[in-house]
C-alpha positions in Angstrom: -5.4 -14.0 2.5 -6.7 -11.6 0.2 -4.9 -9.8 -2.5 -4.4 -6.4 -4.0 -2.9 -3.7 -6.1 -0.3 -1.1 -4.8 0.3 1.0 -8.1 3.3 3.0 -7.4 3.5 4.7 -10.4 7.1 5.2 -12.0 7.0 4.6 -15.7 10.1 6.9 -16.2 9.9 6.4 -19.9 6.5 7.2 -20.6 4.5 10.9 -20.3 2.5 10.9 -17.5 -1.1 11.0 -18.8 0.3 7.6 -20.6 1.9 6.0 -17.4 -2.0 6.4 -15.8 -4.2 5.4 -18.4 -1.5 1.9 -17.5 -1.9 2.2 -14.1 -5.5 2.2 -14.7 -5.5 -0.4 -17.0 -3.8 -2.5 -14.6 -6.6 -1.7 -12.4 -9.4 -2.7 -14.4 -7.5 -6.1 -15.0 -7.3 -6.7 -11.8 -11.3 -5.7 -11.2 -12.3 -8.4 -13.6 -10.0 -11.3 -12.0 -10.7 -10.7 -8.4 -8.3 -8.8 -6.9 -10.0 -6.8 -4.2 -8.0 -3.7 -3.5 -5.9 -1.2 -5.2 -4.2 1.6 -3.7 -2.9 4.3 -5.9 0.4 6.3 -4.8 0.4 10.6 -4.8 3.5 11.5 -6.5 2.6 14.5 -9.0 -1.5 14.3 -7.8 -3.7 13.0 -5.2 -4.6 9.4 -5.9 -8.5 10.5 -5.9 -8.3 11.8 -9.5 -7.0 8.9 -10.7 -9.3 6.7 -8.7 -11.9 8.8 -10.0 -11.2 7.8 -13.5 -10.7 4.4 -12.7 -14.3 4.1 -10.9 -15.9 4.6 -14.1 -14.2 1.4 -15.7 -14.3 -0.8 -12.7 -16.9 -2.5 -10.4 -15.8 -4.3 -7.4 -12.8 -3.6 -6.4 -12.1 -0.8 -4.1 -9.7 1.7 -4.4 -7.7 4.0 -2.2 -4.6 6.6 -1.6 -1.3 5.4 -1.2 -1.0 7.5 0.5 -2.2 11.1 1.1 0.8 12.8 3.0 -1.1 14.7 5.8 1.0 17.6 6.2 0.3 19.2 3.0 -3.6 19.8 3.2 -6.1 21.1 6.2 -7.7 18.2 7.4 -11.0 19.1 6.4 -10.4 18.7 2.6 -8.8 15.3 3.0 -12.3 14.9 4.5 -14.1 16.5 2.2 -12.3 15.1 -0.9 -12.7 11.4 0.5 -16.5 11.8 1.0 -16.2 13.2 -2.5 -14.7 10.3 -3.9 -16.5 7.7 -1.8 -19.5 9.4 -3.5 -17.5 8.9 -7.3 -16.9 5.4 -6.7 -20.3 4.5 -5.1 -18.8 3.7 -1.7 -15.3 2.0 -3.1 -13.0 4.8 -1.6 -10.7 4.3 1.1 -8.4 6.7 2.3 -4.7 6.2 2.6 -2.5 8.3 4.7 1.3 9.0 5.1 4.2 11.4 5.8 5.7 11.7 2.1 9.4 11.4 1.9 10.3 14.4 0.5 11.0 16.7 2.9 10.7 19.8 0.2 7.7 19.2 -0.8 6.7 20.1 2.8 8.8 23.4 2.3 7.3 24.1 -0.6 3.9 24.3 1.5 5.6 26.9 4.2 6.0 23.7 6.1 8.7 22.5 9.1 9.6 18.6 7.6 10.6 18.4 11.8 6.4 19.0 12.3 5.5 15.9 10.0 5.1 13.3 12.3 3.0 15.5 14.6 1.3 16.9 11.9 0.0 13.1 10.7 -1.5 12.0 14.2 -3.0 15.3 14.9 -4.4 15.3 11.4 -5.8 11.6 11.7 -7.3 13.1 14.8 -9.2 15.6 13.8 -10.1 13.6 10.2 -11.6 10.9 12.2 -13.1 13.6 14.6 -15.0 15.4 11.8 -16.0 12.1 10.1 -17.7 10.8 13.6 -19.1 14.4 14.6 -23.1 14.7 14.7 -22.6 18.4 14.9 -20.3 21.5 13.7 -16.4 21.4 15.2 -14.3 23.7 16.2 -10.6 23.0 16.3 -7.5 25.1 17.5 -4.4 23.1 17.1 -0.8 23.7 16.6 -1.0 23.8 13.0 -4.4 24.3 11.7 -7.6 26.4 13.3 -11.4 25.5 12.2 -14.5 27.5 13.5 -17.8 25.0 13.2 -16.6 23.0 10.7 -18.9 20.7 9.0 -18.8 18.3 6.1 -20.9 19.2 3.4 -20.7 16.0 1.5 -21.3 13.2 3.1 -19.6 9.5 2.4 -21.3 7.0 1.1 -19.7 4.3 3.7 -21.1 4.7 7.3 -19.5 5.8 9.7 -16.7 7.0 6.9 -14.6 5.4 4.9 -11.9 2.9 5.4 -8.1 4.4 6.7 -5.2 3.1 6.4 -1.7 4.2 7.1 1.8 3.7 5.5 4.7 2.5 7.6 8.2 2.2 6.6 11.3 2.5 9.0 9.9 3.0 12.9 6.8 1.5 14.8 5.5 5.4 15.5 3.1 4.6 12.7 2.3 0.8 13.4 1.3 2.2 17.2 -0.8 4.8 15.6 -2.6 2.8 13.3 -3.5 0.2 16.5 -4.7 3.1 18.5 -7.1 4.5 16.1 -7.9 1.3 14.7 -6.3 1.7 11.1 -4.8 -0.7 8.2 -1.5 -0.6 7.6 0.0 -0.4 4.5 3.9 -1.1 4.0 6.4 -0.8 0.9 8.0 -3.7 -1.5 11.6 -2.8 0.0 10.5 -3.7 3.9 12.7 -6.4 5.0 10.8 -9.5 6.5 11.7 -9.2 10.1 10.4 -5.5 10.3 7.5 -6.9 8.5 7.1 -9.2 11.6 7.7 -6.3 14.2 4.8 -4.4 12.6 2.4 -6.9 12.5 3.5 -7.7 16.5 3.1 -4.3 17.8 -0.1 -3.9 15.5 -1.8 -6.7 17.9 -0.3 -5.6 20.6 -1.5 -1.5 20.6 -4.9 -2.8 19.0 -5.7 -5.1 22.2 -4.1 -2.3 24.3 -6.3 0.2 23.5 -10.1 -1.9 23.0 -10.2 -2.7 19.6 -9.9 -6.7 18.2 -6.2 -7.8 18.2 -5.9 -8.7 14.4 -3.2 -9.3 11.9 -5.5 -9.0 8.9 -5.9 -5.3 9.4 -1.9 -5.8 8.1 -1.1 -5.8 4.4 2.5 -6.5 2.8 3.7 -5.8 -0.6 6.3 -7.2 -3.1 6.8 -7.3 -6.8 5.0 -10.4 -8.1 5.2 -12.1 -11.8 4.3 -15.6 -12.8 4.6 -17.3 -15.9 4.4 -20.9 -17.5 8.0 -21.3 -16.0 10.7 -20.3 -13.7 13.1 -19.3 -17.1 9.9 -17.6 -18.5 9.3 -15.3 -16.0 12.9 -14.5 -15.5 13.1 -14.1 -19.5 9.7 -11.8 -19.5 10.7 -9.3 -16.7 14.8 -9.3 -16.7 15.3 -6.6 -19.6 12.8 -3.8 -17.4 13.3 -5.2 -14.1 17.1 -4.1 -14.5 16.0 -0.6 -15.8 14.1 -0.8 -12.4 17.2 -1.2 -10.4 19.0 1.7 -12.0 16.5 4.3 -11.6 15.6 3.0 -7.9 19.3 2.7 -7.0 20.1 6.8 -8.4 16.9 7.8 -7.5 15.2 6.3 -4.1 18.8 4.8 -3.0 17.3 4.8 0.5 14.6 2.3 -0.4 17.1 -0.3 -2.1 19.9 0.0 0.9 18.3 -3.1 3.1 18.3 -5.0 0.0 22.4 -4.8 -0.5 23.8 -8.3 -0.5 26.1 -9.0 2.6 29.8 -6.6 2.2 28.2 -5.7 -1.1 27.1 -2.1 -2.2 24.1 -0.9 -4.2 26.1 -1.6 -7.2 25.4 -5.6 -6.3 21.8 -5.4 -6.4 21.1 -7.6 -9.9 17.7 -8.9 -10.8 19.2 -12.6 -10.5 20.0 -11.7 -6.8 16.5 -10.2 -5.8 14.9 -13.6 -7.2 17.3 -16.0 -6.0 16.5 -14.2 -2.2 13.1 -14.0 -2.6 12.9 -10.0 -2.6 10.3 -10.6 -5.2 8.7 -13.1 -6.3 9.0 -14.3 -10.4 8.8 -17.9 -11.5 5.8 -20.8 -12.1 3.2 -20.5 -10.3 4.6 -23.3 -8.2 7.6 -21.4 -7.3 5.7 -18.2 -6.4 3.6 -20.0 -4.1 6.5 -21.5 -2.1 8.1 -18.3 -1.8 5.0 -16.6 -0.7 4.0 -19.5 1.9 7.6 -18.5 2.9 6.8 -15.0 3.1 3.6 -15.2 5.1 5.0 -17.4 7.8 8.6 -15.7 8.4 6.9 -12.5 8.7 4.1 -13.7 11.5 1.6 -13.4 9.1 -0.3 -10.7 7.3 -4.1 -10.2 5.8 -4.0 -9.3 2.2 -0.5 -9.7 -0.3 -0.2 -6.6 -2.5 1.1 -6.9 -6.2 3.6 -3.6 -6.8 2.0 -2.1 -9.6 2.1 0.9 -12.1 5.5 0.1 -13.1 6.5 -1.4 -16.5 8.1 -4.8 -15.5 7.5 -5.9 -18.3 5.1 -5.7 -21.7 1.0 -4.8 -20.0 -0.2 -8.2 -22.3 2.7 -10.1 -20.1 1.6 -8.6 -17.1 -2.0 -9.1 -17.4 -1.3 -12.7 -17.7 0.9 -13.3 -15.0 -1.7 -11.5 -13.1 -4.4 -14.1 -14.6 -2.2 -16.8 -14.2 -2.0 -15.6 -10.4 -5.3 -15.8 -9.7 -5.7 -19.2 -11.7 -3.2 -21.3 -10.5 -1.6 -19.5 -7.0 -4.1 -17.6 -5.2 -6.8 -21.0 -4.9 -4.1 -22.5 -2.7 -3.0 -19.2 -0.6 -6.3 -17.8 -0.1 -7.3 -20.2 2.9 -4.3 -18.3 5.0 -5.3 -16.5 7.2 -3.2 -15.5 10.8 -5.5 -15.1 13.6 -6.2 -18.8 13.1 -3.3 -20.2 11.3 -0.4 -18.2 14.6 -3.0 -18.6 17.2 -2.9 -22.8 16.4 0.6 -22.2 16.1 1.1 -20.9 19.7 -1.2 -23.5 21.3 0.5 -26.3 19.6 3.7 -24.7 21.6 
């Protein structure tokens, strides 16, 4: 298992130049402990500025979009401003691709919100098309036309640069990320046993169409903080984590609804409740390993644990050592998982 940042940024109390030079520090942190990935969200602006920024203070780790929703840009600048940024960061860009959930923000574009889903595979498509062309291309789809396109920066990364896609409710995306061979990228708020359902049709559709039938190609995310105890860490993130809840709950009510207790409401979603269920994970290192051992095997298994980032659950100095703490005391006893061996001894043992 390998492990990651998804920085989803919503500092609602901060400006928003401020809320990036956190996310970013967050980022750099993460650079110097070990933490390989770190996928930036598009809210107000396309990830690659920020990534941009954050390239010139980091190293290793690589960075990409979280995502990039398709339908608002030609395909050939997504191209072009990935090879762009895979040249920025030296060849530590991936690209990360999505729907959006807004559906206004598609209208604001002259867009149909009913042509999104088409508009992401087609786009993928063509992306993909222009990335592995040797020549100009000409495309005439249903919603965008290109006469001998040709991609005037190149990527660093040969053949192109790593893709991934987001996928929340349905397997549409999960089916299109086996057939073209993509990562998959999912949210804090997706319950376990969709969790599981992804990562079984991912195998499935990648063996269906020729490509290696792996789980790793399968990240999952939740909120992660660790401190010297299980009080501590409650203590440390209670105060901001319940902030969290009432801005999520009036704001992105749809991503907290699977998280309502049983006969309860969103009104009974309570910090003590999301810990005691293991909706995230907050205690001693001890604790957090159990529940993501827990984790990893309800949900089939998956290739790299994301930390949700680029929110202020609590002070950055806290955060930063949670995240040290992480990598000191957790990760060394996680990091050996790993589910095309540990499911497939499984199965035979069966």
């Amino acid at each position: 298992m390998k492990f990651g940042l998804f920085s989803n940024n919503r500092r609602f109390e901060r400006s928003l130049g401020e809320a990036w030079d956190r996310d970013i520090a967050e980022i750099v942190v993460a650079d110097k402990l070990g933490f390989d990935e770190a996928w930036i969200s598009e809210h107000q602006t396309p990830a690659e500025l920020i990534i941009a920024k954050a390239a010139s203070q980091t190293s290793r780790i690589r960075m990409g979009s979280g995502v990039r929703p398709l339908g608002y840009y030609h395909p050939i600048q997504i191209a072009l401003e990935a090879n762009a940024t895979d040249q920025l960061t030296h060849g530590r860009y991936m690209l990360g691709i999505g729907h959006g959930f807004h559906g206004r923000q598609m209208e604001w574009r002259g867009r149909d919100p009913k042509d999104t889903r088409a508009m992401v595979e087609a786009s993928a498509e063509l992306i993909l098309k222009l990335w592995n062309a040797t020549g100009p291309v000409d495309y005439d789809g249903p919603f965008w036309a290109g006469k001998q396109m040709i991609l005037q920066c190149p990527p660093v990364q040969k053949p192109h640069p790593p893709m991934a896609i987001a996928c929340i409710n349905t397997l549409n995306s999960v089916q299109l990320a086996g057939r073209l061979n993509l990562k998959v990228l999912t949210g804090d708020f997706i319950p376990v046993k969709r969790l599981r359902d992804f990562g079984d049709t991912l195998v499935a559709t990648q063996a269906k169409f020729g490509h290696k039938a792996t789980r790793n190609m399968l990240s999952a995310t939740r909120v992660v903080y660790v401190a010297e105890s299980d009080k501590r860490a409650r203590d440390d993130m209670r105060e901001s984590y319940e902030k969290t809840i009432a801005w999520e709950i009036e704001n992105t009510p749809h991503h907290q609804a699977e998280r309502v207790p049983p006969g309860g409401t969103l009104k009974d979603i309570t910090f003590d409740y999301l810990v005691d269920t293991g909706n995230i994970f907050v205690g001693s290192p001890d604790t957090v390993r159990k529940r993501i051992v827990e984790f990893y095997e309800a949900a089939g298994g998956f290739g790299r644990l994301q930390f949700h980032a680029g929110r202020d659950y609590a002070t950055p100095e806290k955060l930063f050592a949670s995240m040290e703490l992480f990598m000191a005391e957790v990760a060394p006893k996680i990091d050996h998982l790993d589910p095309d061996i540990d499911f497939a001894k499984a199965a035979a043992a069966e």
